[in-house]
C-alpha positions as CSV (number, residue, x, y, z in Angstrom):
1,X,2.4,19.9,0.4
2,X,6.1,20.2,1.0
3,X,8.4,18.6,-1.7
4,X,9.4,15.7,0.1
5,X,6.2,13.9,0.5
6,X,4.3,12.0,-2.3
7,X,0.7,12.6,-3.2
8,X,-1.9,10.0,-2.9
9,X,-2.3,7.3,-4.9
10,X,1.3,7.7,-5.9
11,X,3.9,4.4,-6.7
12,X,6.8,3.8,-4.5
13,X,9.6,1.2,-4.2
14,X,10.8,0.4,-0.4
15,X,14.6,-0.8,0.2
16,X,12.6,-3.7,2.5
17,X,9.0,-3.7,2.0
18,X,8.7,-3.5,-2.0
19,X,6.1,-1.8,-3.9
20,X,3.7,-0.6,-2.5
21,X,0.7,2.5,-2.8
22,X,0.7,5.8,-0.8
23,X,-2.0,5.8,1.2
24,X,-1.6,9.6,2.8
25,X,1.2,11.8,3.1
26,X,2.3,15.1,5.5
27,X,5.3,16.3,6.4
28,X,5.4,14.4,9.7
29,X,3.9,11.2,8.4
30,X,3.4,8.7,5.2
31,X,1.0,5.7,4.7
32,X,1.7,3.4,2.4
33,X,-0.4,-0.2,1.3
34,X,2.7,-2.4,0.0
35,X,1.6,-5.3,-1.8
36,X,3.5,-8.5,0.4
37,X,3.3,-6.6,3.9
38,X,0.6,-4.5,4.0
39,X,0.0,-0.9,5.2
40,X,2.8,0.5,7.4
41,X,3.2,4.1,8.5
42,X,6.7,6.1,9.0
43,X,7.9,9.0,10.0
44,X,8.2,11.1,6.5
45,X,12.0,12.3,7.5
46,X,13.2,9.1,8.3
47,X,11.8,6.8,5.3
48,X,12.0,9.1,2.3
49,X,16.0,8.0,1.7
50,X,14.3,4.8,1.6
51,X,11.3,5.4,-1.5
52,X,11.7,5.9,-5.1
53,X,9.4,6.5,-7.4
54,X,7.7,3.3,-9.7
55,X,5.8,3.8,-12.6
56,X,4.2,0.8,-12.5
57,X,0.3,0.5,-12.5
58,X,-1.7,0.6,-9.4
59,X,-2.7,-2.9,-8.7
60,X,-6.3,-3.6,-9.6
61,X,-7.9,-4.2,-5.9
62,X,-8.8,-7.6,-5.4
63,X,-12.7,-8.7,-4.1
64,X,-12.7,-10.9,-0.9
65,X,-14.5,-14.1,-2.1
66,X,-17.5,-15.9,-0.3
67,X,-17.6,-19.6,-0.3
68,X,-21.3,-20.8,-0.4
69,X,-22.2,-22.6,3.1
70,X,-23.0,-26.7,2.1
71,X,-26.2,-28.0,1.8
72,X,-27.2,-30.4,4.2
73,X,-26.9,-33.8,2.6
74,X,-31.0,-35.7,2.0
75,X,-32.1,-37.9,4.0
């Protein structure tokens, strides 16, 4: 992996988009889950003036929810 690119898993701060997760990363492309927009992929040249590192946690993945259907009222 070249050293431009950011493993998986890792913790990045966007200019625009916040934190957010990589995803996947090569040297022509990087996928990254932000937490208010996301998953977005860019072109790994043109974005990496845009990441920093974070050294925050990962952000514990949240469960979807069910609601429970209503019963039918008696008769």
């Amino acid at each position: 992996m070249a050293s431009n690119t950011y493993s998986q898993g890792a913790q990045v701060e966007h200019q625009k988009f916040g934190l957010g997760t990589v995803l996947s990363s090569s040297e022509e492309r990087i996928t990254i889950k932000f937490d208010d927009h996301g998953e977005k992929k860019f072109v790994t040249t043109l974005v990496m003036g845009s990441l920093k590192k974070s050294d925050r946690q990962p952000p514990a993945e949240k469960k979807g929810t069910r609601r429970k259907k209503a019963a039918p009222a008696a008769v």
